[in-house]
N, C-alpha and C positions, 0 to 999 in steps of 0.2 A: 372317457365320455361323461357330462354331464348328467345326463338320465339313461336308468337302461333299457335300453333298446334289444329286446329279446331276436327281433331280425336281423337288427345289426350284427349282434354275438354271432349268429349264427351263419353270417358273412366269414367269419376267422375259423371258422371248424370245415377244411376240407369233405372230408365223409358225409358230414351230413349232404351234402346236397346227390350223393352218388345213389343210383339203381339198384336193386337187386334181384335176383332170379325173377323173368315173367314183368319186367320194365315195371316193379313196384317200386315205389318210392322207400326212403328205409324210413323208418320211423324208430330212433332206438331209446328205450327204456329200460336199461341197463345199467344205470352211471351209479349207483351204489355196489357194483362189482368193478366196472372201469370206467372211468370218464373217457372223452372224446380230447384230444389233442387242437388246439388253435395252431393255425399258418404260424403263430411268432413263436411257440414252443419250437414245433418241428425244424423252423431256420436257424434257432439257436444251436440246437445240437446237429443240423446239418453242419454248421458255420465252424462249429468246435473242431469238429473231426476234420473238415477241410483245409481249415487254416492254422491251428493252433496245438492240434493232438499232440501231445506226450504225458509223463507222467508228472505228477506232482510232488513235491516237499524232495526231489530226488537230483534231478537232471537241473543239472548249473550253467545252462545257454537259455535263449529267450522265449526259446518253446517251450520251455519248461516253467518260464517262470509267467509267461501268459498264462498256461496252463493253471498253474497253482494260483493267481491270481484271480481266475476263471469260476475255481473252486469253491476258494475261501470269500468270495464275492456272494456265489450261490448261498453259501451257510452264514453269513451276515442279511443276507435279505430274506430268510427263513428268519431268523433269532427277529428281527424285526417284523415282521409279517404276525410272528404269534406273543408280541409283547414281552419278547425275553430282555433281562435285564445287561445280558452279558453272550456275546457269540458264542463262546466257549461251551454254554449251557447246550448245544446243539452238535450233537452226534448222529453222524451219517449213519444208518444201514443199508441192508438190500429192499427190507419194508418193514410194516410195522408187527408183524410175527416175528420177525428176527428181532425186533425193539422190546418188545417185552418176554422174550423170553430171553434175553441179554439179563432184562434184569430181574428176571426168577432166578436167573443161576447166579448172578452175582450179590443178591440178596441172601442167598444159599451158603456162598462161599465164604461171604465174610465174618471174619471171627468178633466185628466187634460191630455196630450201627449204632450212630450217632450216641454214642453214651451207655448204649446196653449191650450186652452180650449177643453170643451167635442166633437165631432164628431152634428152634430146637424143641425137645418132648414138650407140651403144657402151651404151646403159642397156638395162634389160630390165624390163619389166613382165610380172609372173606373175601368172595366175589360175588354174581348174583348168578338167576336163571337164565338171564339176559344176554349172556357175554357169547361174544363169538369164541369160534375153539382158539384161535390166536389166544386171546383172554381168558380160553379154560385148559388145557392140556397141561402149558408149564407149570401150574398151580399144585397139581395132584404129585407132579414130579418132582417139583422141592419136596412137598408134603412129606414124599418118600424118603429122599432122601437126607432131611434130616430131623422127622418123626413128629412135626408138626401137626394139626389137626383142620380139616378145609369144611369151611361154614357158606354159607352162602342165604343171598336175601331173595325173598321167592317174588312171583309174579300174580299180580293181581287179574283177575277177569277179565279187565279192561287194558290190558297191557300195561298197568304203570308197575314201576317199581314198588316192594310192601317193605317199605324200611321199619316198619315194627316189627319185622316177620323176624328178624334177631337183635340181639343186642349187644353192641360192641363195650370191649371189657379193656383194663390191663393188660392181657392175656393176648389180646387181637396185635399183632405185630404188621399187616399188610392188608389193604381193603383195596382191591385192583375189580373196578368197573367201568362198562363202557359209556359214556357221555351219548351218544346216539344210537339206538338200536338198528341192526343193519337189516333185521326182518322187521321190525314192529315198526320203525320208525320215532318211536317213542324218546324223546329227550327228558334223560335224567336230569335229579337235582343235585347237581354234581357239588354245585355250591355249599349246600348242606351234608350231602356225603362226606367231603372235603373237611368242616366244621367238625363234626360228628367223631371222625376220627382223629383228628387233634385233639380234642380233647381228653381221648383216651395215648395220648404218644405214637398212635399209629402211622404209617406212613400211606402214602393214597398213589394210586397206581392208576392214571386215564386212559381207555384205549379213547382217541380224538382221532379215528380215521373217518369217521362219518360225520363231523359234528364240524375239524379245519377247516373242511374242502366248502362246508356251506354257511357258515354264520363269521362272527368275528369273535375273536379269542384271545384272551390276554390271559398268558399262565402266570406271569407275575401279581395279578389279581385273584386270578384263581385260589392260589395258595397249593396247589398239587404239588405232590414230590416229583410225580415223573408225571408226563403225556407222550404219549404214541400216538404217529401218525403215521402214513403213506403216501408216495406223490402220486401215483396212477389216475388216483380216487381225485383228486384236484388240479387237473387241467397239466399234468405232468406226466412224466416219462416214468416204465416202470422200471424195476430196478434200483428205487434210490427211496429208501424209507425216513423217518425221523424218530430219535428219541431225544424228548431234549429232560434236562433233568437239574435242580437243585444244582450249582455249583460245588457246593463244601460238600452235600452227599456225593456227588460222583468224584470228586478228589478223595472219599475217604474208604473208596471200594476195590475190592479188585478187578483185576482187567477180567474182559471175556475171553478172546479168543488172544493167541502168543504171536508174532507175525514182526515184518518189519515194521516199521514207523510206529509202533504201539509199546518201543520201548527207550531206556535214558540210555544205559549203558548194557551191555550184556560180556558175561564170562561164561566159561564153561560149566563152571558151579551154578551161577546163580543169574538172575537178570534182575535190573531195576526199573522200571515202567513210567513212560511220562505219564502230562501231566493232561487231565481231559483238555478236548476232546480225544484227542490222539490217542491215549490208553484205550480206547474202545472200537478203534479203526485200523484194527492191524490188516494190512497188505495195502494191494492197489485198490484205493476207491474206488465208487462209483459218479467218478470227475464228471464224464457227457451229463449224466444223469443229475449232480446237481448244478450242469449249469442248464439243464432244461430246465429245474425243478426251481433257479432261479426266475427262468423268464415265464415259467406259471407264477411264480408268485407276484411278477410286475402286471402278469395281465388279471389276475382277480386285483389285486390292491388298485388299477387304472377304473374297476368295473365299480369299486366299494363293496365290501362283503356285508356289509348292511342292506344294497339292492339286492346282494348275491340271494341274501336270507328272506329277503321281502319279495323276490318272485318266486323262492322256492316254497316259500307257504301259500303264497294265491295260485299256485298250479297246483300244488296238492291239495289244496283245499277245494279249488274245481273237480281235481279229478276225483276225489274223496265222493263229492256231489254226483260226477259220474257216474261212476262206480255200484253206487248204491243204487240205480235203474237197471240193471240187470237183474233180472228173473235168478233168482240162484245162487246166484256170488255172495260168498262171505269174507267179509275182509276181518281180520284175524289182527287186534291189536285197538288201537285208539282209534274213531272214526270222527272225528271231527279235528280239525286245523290246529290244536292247542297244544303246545308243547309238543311239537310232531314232528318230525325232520319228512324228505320225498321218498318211502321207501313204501309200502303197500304191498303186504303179502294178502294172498284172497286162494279161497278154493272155489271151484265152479260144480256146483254139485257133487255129484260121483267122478266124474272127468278125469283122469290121473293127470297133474299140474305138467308131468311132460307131457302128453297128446295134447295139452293146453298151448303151451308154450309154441309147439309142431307146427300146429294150426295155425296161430297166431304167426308166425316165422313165416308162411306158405304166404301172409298178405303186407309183411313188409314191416311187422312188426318186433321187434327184438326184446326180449324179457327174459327174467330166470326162472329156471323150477328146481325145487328142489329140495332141500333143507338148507340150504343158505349160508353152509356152515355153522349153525345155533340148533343143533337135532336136541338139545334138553330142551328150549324152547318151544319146540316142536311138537316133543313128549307133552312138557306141560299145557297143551292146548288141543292136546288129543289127535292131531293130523300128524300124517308121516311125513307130508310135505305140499307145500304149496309153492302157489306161481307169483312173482312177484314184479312190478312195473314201479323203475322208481325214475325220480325225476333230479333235472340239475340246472344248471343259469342257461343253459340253451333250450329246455323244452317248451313248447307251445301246448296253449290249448287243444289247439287244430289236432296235435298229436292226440290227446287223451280224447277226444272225438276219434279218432281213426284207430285208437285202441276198444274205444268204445262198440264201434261197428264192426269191428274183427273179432270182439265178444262175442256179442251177436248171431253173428254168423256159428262161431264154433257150437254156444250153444244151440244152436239149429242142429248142427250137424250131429251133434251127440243126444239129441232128443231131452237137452233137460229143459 
């Protein structure tokens, strides 16, 4: 389509138009944990399994090579979707925790990166306050194992990133941050992060699950070593993540996981490992999954990820406007449109964010509570947890009005 048409979209998303408990309409603000599936996703992967299912790179008759066809179609229209230079750059996972912590461990393992030795006593790996646990857990576990030291750049008042708050050295071997925050909503300046650690030799690690699914993205412009993404979170099937990475780095790593198709030759003694993507995709794919994960990528690239990002800022910039007329509410993070992806955490008084959430679900409204998965975050802002309403290329105002009046209500009901 020519322009986008937020009702049209919302024509190709089964679910949304469905009831629930008490003939309320659903209103779901939830798409920075999962998006919603369009009619052309779900007949894709209907259509796989019906007519075409087998395995790929394996079986040598024509369902197989559909199949494989099917595949490597999905993962060419990924590489193209995020401006990669080369398909190969694009390795399947299950999501994007599996994608980066793929590559904590094989950053770990390798005895040699790009010119310098192994990762080791005296190096520093920096992430920030920011990061989901995806982008903090495997951090502390190389850390360990192999005696590295873990820095991180702290969070400002206002939700931004405090890139003064350290400084990157020689010493700094990996700088892995999230591009969109999936509580604050806060879009880093990955641009200059990126810069920053170039010039000390460092390598840059993107978690791109919140940032893919809604703006437009070229990692060949970028200059990043790696980007992590997800399909769930972008109008995709779950099950099928991305990492895509540097060609000559991922050729010069070793594998993650040992499996079939992720090797050259194999003996008894010893095995020889192709060549990416393949060294990172040992067993059976997740085939159904990138060829749904292909036909989400034809239906945001038909929408333009430019309206994609230009209605996801004039809805959260309304509901921002919302928001802020409620008696109570604090929203926790950046409060104004700028540099912001759709995500809005807020606490409502005293109210614990799940009675919040309860209540709000009772009127048809669907939101998270919780810590969000980011509980340092959380720490650093003094709340144990908040409720969070985020938005994506199918939400309406009408919606953040009926979130708004089911505020309302709750706080009535809780006396704040």
């Amino acid at each position: 389509m020519s322009t986008f048409d937020v009702n049209a979209v919302r024509q190709d998303f089964p679910i949304l138009g469905r009831r629930l408990a008490g003939d309320v309409p659903l209103v779901y603000l939830d798409s920075a944990n999962t998006s919603q599936k369009p009619q052309q996703v779900i007949d894709a992967i209907a259509d796989h399994y019906a007519l075409h299912n087998a395995n790929v790179a394996r079986a040598m008759h024509q369902l197989g090579a559909e199949a494989s066809e099917a595949f490597e179609s999905g993962r060419s229209k990924v590489a193209a979707f995020i401006g990669s230079k080369r398909t190969d750059e694009v390795v399947f996972t299950k999501n994007a925790s599996e994608a980066l912590n793929l590559v904590a461990r094989v950053l770990g393992d390798a005895r040699e990166i790009e010119g310098r030795g192994p990762i080791g006593p005296g190096d520093e790996i920096v992430i920030s306050q920011m990061e989901h646990h995806s982008n903090i857990v495997p951090w502390p576990l190389l850390c360990e194992r192999t005696g590295a030291t873990l820095r991180w750049f702290e969070v400002t008042d206002d939700g931004r990133l405090d890139l003064d708050s350290i400084e990157l050295s020689e010493r700094t071997r990996v700088v892995a941050v999230t591009w969109v925050s999936n509580m604050l909503g806060t879009i880093n300046p990955v641009a200059e992060i990126v810069r920053r650690a170039k010039s000390v030799g460092a390598l840059t690690v993107i978690d791109g699950s919140q940032s893919v699914p809604q703006m437009p993205v070229n990692v060949s412009e970028l200059g990043a070593d790696f980007v992590a993404f997800t399909g769930h979170k972008m109008v995709g099937p779950t099950g099928i993540g991305v990492l895509w990475g540097r060609y000559e780095l991922l050729a010069s790593l070793p594998p993650f996981l040992g499996g079939g198709e992720m090797i050259e030759t194999v003996a008894m003694e010893r095995s020889t490992f192709a060549a990416p993507p393949a060294r990172f995709e040992a067993g059976t794919p997740p085939i159904a999954q990138a060829v749904g994960l292909g036909a989400a990528v034809d239906y945001l690239s038909s929408l333009g990820m430019e309206n994609v990002a230009a209605h996801e800022q004039q809805v959260t910039a309304y509901a921002l406007g919302r928001l802020a007329e409620v008696p109570g509410l604090d929203i926790i993070g950046p409060r104004e449109a700028i540099e912001r992806g759709g995500a809005i955490s807020f606490t409502l008084g005293e109210v614990h964010p799940h009675d919040v959430s309860q209540l709000l679900d009772s009127q048809g409204v669907a939101v998270r509570a919780g810590h969000h998965c980011a509980k340092p975050l959380h720490q650093r802002f003094g709340v144990q947890s908040t409720t969070r309403a985020s938005f994506y290329l199918y939400t309406t105002e009408a919606e953040i009005d009926a979130l708004v009046e089911a505020l309302n209500h709750t706080r009535k009901y809780f006396g704040v």
